[in-house]
N, C-alpha and C positions, 0 to 999 in steps of 0.2 A: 292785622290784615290777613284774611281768610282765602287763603286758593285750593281750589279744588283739582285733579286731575281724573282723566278716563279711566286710567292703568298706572299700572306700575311703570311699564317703559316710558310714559310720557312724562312722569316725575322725575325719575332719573336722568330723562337724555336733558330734559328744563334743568336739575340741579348740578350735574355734569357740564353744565356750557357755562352756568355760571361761575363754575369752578368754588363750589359750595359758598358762594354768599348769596345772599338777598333773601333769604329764608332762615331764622333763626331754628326754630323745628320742622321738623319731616317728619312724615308717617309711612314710612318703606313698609312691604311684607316678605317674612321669610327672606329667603335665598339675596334678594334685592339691597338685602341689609348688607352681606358675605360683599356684594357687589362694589357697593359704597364706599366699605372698607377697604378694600383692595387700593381705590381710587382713590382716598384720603379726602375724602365727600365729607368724613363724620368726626365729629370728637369724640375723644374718649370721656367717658363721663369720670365724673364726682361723686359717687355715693351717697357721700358723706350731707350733700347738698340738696339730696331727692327725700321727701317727706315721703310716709307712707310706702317705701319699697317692700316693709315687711307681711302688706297685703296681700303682695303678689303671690298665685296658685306658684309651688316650684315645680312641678308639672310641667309647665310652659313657659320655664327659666330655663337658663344655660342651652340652651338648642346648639345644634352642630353650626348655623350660621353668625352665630355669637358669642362663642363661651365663656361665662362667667357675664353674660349682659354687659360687657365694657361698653359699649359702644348704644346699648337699644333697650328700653323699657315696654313692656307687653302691655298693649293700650285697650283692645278687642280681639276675638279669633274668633274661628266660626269652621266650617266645614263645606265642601262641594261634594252635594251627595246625585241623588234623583227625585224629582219631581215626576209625580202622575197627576193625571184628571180622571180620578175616580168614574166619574161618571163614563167612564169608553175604557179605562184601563183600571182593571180587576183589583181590587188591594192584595196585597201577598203573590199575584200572579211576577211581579219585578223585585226582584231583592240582590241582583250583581247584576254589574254592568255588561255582561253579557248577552240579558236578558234584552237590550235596546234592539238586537237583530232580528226581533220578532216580527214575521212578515206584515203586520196588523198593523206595526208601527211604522207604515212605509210614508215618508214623504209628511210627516205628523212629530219628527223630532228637532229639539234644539240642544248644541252643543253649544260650550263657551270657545270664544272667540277669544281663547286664549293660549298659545303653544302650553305649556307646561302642566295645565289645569288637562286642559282633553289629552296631550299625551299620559299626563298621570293614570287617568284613570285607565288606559287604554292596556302601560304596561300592566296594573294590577289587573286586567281580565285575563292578562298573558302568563300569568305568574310572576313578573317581574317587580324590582323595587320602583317604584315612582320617581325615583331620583338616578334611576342607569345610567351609565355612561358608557354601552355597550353597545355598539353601532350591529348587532343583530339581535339584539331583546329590541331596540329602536325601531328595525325592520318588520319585525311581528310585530309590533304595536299598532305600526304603518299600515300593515295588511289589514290587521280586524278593522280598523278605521277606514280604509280602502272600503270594506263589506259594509259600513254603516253608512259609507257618504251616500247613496243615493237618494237614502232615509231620511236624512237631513233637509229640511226645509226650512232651516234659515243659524247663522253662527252668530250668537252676540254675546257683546258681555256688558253693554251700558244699561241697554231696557229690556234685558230678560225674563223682567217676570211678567209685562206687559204680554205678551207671544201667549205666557200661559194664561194671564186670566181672560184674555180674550178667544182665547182656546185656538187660534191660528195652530199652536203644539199641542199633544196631548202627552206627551212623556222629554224627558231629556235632565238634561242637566242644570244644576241649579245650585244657590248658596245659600244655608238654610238660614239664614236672616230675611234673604229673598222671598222665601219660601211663605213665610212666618207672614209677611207684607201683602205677598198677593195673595192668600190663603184669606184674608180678610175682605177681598174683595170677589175672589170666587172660590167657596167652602167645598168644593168637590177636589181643591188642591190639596196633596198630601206629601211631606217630603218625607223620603225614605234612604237610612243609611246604608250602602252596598255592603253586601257580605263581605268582598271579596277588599273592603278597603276605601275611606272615603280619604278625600285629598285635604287636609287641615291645614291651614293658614292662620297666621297669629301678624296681626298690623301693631307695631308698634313704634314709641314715639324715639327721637334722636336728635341731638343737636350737630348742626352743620360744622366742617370744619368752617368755615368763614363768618358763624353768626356776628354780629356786630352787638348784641344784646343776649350774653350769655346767662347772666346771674337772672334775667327775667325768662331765658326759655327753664330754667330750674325749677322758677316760681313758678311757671302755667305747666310741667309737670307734676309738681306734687299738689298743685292742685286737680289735676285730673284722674291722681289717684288716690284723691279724700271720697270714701266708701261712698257718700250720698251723690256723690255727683258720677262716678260712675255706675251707678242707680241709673241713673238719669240718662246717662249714654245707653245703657242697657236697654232702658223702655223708648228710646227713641228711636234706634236705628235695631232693634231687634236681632243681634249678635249675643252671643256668650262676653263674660266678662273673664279677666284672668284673678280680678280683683275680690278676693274672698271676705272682705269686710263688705263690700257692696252685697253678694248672693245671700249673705246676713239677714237683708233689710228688704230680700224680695219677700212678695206676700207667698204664699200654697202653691196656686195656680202655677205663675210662670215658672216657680223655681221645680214644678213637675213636668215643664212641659219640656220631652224629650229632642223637639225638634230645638229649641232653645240650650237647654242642659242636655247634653246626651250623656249616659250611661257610659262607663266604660267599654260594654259590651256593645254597644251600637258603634264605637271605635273600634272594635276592633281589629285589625290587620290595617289600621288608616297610617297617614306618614304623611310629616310636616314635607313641604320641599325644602330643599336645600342648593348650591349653587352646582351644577355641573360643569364647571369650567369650558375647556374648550371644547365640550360635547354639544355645546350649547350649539353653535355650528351645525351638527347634526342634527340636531331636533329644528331648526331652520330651515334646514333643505328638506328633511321631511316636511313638514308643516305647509310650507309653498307648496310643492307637488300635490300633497290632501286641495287642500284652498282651490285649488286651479283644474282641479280632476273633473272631467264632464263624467 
């Protein structure tokens, strides 16, 4: 039985009420996992019980919100970069998030409609980590975002790339699997990774502390990290894989296509999130005040 969620926070506050049963596996991202744990949502895992863990990139092992992956296996990751529509917006004229202030782009951007995603990007235009917990790197982030709201014409994060191909936006923010999707339906779409740092997210899989069918969420792990089949996750939902036996078995084409694979160099200054604790607070009272700003 397959449930899908919006967001993160609506998985959570669902597997949080039921005080982690009725869900054998989760798919948390980043920091959501730090969350979990906390709140005794997750099992520790088995290792020993998971096929194919030696596939995994370690690149996008051990993160600060899990260490030593006790708890979460890396299922997909991908990036929020920038999205242009060539056709009105110059290629190379955008390459940090900065650039979205551009008077040209008035009333013609979309950000995500998500606190930590659009604060992220906001501290990296500031100089700051993505992951601050500094109630005045928080305040400047506030501000430039403050300078971009009027710009904005519309915050989503469920059908975002719909905005773009029907060119309602012509620059903003985006997930380059997103990207990849609607770039198929209007070719003047280009995503582009910010100088100054894109915000990288890794979704991966976990067993509840409550599951009721633990030896079977094991089994539909290691089977979803047998190389061909996340092959097949790969060409379906258009994300990066973590999975190095699958990137094996891509043809030419995808395995050069940078919005897909990126370069180290198009990472670079990028930064997984991770949990902010009680800053978390913080970036909430900000976030409302953006949201509600005429």
């Amino acid at each position: 039985v397959y449930s899908t969620y919006e967001s993160n926070e609506a998985m959570y506050a669902k597997v949080k009420l039921l005080r982690g049963r009725s869900y054998d596996v989760v798919v948390p991202s980043t920091y959501f996992i730090d969350l979990m744990i906390k709140d005794g949502l997750l099992r520790k895992l088995d290792h020993s019980k998971i096929k194919g863990f030696s596939n995994l990139d370690p690149k996008l092992m051990n993160q600060a919100y899990d260490p030593g992956n006790k708890y979460s296996i890396p299922y997909m990751w991908g990036s929020m970069g920038i999205m242009i529509n060539t056709r009105y917006v110059t290629p190379g004229s955008v390459t940090k998030w900065s650039d979205l202030l551009k008077p040209d782009f008035k009333g013609k951007i979309m950000l995500s409609d998500d606190t930590r995603d659009t604060f992220g990007a906001a501290l990296k235009t500031t100089g700051s980590s993505a992951n601050s917990q500094d109630e005045a790197e928080l305040a400047r982030a506030f501000d430039f975002l403050s300078q971009l709201r009027d710009s904005v014409r519309v915050f989503d994060i469920t059908a975002s790339k719909q905005a773009f191909v029907s060119e309602e936006v012509i620059v903003g923010t985006s997930w380059n699997g997103d990207a990849l999707v609607a770039k198929e339906e209007n070719e003047n779409l280009e995503f582009v990774y910010p100088e100054d740092g894109a915000i990288v997210w890794v979704d991966s899989f976990a067993i509840t502390s409550g599951a009721a069918n633990v030896e079977n969420a094991y089994a539909f792990i290691s089977y979803m990290l047998e190389p061909e089949v996340a092959k097949r996750c790969m060409e379906e939902y258009q994300y990066s894989t973590p999975n190095l036996g699958a990137l094996k078995l891509l043809d030419e084409e995808s395995l050069a296509n940078r919005t897909l694979n990126p370069t180290a160099g198009d990472l670079k200054n990028s930064e997984v999130l991770t949990s902010v604790g009680a800053a978390q607070q913080i970036y909430d009272r900000f976030w409302e005040r953006l949201k509600t700003q005429k």
